[in-house]
C-alpha positions as CSV (number, residue, x, y, z in Angstrom):
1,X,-22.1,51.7,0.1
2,X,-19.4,49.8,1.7
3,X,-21.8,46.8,2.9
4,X,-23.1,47.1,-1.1
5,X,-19.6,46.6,-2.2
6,X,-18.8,44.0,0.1
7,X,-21.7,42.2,-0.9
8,X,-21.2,42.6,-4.7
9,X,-17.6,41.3,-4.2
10,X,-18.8,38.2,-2.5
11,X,-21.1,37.1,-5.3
12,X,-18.5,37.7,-7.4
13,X,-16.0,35.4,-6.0
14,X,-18.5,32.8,-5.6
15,X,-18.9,33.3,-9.4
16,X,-15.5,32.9,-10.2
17,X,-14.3,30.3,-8.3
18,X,-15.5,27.4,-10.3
19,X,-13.7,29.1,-13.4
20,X,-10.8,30.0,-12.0
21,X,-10.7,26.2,-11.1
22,X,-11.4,25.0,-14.6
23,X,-9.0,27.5,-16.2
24,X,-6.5,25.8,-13.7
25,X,-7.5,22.1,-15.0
26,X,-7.1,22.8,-18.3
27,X,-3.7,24.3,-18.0
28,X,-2.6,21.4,-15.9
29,X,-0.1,20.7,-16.3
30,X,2.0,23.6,-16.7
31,X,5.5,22.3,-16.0
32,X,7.2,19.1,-15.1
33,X,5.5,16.2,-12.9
34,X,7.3,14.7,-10.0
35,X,6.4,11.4,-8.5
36,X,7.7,11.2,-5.0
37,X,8.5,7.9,-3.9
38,X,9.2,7.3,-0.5
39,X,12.2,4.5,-0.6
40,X,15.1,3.8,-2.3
41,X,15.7,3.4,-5.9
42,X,14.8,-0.8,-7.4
43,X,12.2,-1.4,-5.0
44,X,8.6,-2.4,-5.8
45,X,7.0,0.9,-5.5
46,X,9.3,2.4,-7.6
47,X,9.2,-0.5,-10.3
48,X,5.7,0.6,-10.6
49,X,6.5,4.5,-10.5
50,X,8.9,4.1,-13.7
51,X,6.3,2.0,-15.3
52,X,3.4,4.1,-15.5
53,X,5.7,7.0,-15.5
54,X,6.5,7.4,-18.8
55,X,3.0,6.8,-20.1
56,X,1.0,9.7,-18.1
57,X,4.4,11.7,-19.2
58,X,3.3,11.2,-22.6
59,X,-0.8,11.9,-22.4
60,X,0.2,14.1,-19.9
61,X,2.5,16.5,-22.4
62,X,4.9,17.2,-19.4
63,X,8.2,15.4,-18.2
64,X,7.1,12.8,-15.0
65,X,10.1,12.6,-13.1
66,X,10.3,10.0,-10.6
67,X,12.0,11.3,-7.3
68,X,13.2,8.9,-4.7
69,X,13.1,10.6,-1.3
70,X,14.0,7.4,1.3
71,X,14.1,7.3,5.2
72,X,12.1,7.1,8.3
73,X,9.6,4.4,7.1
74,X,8.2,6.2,4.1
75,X,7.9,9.3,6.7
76,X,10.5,11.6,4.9
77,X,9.4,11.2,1.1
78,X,5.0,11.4,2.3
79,X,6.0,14.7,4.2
80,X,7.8,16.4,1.1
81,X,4.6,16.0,-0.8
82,X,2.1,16.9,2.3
83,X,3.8,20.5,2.4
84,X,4.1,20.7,-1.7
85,X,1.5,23.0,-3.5
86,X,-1.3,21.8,-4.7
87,X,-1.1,21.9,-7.8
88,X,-0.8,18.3,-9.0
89,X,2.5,18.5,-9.8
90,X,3.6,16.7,-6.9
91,X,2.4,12.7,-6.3
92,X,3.2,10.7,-4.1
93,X,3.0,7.3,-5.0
94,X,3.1,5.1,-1.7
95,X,2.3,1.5,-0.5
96,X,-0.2,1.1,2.9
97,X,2.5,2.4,5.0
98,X,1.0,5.6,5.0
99,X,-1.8,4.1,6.6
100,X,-0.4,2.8,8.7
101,X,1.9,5.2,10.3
102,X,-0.9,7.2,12.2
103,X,-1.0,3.6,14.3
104,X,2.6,3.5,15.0
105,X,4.1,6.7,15.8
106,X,3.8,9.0,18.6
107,X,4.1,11.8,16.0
108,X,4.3,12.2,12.6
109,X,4.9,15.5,10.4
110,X,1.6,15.5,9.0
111,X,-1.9,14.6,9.2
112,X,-2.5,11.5,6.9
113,X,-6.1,12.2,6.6
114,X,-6.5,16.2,6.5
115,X,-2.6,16.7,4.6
116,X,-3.3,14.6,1.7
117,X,-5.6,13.6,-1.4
118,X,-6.7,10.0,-2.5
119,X,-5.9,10.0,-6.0
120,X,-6.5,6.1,-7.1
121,X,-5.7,2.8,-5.6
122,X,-3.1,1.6,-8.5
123,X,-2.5,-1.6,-7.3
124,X,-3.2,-4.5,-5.5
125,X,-0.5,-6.7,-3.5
126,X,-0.6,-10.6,-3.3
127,X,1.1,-11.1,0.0
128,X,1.2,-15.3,1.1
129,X,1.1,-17.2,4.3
130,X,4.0,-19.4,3.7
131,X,5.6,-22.1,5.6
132,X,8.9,-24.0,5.9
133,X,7.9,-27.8,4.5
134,X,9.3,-29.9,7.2
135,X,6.7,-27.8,9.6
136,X,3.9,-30.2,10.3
137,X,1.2,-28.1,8.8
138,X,-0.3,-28.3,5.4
139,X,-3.3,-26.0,5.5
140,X,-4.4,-23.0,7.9
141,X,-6.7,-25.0,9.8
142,X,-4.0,-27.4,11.2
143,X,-1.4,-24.4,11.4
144,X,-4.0,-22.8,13.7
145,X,-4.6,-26.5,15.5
146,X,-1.0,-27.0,16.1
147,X,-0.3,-23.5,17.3
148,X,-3.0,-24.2,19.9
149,X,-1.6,-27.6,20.9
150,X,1.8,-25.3,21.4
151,X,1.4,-22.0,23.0
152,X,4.0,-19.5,22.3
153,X,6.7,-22.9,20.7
154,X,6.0,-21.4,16.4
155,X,7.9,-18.5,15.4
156,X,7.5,-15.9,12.5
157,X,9.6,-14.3,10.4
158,X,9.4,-10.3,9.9
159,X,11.1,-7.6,8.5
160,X,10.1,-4.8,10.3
161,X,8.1,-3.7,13.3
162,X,4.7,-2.6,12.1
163,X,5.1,-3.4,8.5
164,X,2.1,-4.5,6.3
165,X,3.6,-8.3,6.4
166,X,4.1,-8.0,10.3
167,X,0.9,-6.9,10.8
168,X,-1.2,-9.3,8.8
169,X,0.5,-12.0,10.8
170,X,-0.2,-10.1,13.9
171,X,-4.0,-9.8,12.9
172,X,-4.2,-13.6,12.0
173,X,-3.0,-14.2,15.6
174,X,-5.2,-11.9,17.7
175,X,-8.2,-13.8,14.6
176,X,-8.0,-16.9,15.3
177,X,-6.0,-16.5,19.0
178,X,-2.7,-18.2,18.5
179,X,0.5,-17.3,20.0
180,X,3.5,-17.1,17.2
181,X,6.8,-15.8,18.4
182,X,8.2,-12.9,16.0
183,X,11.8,-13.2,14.5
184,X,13.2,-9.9,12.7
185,X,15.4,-10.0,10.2
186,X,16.5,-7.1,8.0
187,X,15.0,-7.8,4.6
188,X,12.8,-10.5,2.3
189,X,16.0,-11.5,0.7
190,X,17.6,-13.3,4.8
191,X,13.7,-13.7,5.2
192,X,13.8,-16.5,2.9
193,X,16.8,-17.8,3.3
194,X,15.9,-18.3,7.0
195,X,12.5,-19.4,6.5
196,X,14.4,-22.1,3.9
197,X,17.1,-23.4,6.5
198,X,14.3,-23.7,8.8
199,X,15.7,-21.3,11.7
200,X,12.2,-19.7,11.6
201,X,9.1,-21.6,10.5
202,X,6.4,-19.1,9.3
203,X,5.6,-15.9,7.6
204,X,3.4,-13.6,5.6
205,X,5.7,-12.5,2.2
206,X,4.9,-11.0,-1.1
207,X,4.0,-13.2,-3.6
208,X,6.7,-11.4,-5.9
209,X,9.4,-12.4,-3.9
210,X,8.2,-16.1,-2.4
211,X,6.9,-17.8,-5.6
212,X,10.5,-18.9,-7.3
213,X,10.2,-20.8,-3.5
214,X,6.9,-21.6,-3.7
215,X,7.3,-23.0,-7.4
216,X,10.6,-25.1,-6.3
217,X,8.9,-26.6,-3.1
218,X,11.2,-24.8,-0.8
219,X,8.4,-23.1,1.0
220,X,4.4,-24.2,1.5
221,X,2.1,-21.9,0.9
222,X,-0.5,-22.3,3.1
223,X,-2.7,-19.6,2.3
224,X,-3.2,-16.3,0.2
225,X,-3.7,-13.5,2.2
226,X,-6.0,-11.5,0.4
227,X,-9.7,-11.8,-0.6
228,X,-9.0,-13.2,-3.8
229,X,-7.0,-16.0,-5.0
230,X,-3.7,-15.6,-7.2
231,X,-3.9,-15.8,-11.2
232,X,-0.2,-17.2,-10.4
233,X,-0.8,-19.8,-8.3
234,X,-4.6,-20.5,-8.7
235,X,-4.8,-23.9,-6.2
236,X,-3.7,-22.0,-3.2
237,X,-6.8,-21.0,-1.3
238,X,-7.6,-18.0,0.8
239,X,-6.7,-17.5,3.9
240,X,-10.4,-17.3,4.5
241,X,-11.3,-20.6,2.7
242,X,-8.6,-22.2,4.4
243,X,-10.3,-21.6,7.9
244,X,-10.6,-17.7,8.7
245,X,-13.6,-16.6,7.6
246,X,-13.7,-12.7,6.6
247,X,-9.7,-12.8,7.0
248,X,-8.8,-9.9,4.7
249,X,-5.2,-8.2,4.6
250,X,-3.5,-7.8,1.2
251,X,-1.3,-4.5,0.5
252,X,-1.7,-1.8,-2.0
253,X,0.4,0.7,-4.2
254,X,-1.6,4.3,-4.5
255,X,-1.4,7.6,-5.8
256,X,-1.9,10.5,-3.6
257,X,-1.6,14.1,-3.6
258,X,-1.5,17.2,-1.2
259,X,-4.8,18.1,0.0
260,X,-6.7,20.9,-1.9
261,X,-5.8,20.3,-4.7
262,X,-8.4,21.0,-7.4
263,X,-10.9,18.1,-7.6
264,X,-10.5,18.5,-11.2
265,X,-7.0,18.1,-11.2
266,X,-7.4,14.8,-9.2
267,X,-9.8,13.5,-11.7
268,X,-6.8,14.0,-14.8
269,X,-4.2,12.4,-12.6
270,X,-6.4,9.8,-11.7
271,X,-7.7,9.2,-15.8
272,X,-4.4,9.2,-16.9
273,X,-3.0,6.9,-14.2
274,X,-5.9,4.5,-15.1
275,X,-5.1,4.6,-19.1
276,X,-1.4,3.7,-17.8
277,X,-2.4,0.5,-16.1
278,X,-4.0,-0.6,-18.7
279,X,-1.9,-1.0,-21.2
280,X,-1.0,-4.3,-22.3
281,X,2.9,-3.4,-22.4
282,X,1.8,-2.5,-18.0
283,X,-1.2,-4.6,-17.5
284,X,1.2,-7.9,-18.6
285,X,3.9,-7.0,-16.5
286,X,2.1,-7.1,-13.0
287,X,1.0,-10.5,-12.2
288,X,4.7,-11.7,-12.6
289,X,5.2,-8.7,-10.3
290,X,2.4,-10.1,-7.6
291,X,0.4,-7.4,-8.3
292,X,-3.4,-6.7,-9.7
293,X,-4.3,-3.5,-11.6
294,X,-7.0,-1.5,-10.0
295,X,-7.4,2.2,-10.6
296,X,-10.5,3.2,-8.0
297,X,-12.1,6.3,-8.3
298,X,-10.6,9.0,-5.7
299,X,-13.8,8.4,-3.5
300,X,-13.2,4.4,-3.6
301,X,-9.5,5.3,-2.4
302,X,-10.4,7.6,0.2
303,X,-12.6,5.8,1.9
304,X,-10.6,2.4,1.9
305,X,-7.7,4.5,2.9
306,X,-9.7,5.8,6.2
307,X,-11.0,2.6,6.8
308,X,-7.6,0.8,6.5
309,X,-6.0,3.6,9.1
310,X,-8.9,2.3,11.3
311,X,-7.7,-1.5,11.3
312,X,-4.4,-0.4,11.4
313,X,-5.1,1.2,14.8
314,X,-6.7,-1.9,16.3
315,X,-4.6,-4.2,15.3
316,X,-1.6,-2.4,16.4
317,X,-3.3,-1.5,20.2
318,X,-4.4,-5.6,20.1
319,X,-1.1,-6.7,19.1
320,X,0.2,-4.5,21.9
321,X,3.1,-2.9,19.6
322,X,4.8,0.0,21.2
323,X,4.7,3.2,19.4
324,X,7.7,4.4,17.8
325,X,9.2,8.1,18.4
């Protein structure tokens, strides 16, 4: 009798399951949202959080809080979400950083790939190969030509070890083999005015923040970083028309949540967040921001989320970057 009733109850949960997840969708969601952003307040992730906030708030039914939770790299704010419940009403809303921590730390608090969700790719980020204009090199191919004619005498600006701009520059060196000396500096803003001056000659920048430079002629842009060319600045080629064929490294703004959470929970999120980015009042905003609208399907994300933790990890054990504790 007590193997019958065993058995019965398994059939039963296996009934029930789907239900109870349905009944769970269509309650969703029950309270207020919170979209954890892991840096400060007035950065570009959390421009785009208090953009599309408001309009998933609204389709949504529920408050959508934005909570800025800074520190450690993006660490601190990705592990408040990893140990929320998953429910869906915690996101975290996160550039490639989360990416590419696995590469760069020793140890992290969570499991990037098992602790979290792919919700949607939100965004794409124009990053640009720029250059100061007194450096004798007006395309890639004679950038790459004079860095080979001078091993180790170029430099780099970067701000911040293992960052998504220091490591495109890091994987167009270990590309194309070049030595380019790194220079840190604390921020885009003493980026540029260096870069300007001419105390460093190179770097990899977001378009947002480089094209009032680009526009004025105080910086060259040699090359767009990405696989696609900027609406903004339409002449300037690829990076892999301009000489690296296949070169591929743009950034990205994404929603993700904690892992188990129902799949058709994701699916609202990720609707909603889509219907956001559309919007004229949001889609007309972006490009000024350097960005492109995307809104993948969770399966897109996740799999260009594993596949980006995989570069992330060569490039980093190529460019011989010491792991951080």
């Amino acid at each position: 009798m007590k193997l019958l009733w065993r058995f019965m109850s398994s059939i039963l949960l296996v009934v029930l399951a789907p239900n109870a997840g349905n009944a769970l969708a269509q309650s969703y969601p029950s309270k207020p949202v919170r979209i954890v952003v892991p840096f400060a307040a007035g950065g570009s992730v959390d421009a785009l959080a208090r953009l599309i906030g408001p309009k998933m708030a609204e389709a949504m039914g529920q408050p959508v809080i934005v909570e800025n939770r800074p520190g450690a790299g993006a660490i601190i704010g990705a592990d408040v979400v990893a140990k929320a419940a998953a429910d869906g009403h915690t996101m975290l809303l996160t550039p490639n950083s989360l990416a590419i921590t696995p590469a760069v730390y020793r140890k992290l608090p969570f499991d990037a790939t098992r602790d979290f969700s792919a919700v949607t790719q939100l965004i794409a980020t124009e990053l640009v190969l720029v250059a100061n204009p007194n450096l004798p090199a007006a395309s890639v191919k004679e950038l790459i030509a004079l860095a080979k004619s001078k091993p180790g005498s170029l430099n780099y600006g970067s701000t911040g070890v293992a960052n998504p701009l220091h490591l495109t520059m890091e994987l167009l060196k270990s590309t194309v083999g070049i030595d380019i000396v790194p220079i840190p500096y604390k921020g885009d803003g003493p980026l540029n005015t260096a870069l300007i001056a001419g105390e460093v000659e190179l770097a990899v920048l977001p378009l947002s923040s480089s094209q009032s430079h680009i526009r004025s002629g105080r910086l060259r842009a040699l090359g767009v970083t990405g696989s696609r060319r900027s609406a903004a600045f339409p002449d300037v080629p690829t990076v892999a028309e301009a000489g690296v064929p296949g070169f591929d490294s743009g950034s990205w703004q994404g929603l993700f949540v904690p892992a188990n959470t129902p799949r058709d929970i994701i699916q609202r999120i990720q609707v909603e967040a889509v219907k956001a980015l559309r919007m004229p009042d949001v889609r007309d905003r972006l490009p000024a921001l350097g960005q492109e609208p995307v809104g993948s399907t969770p399966d897109e994300f996740e799999a260009k989320f594993k596949a980006d933790i995989a570069k992330f990890v060569r490039i980093v054990k190529e460019a011989r970057i010491p792991l951080q504790d």
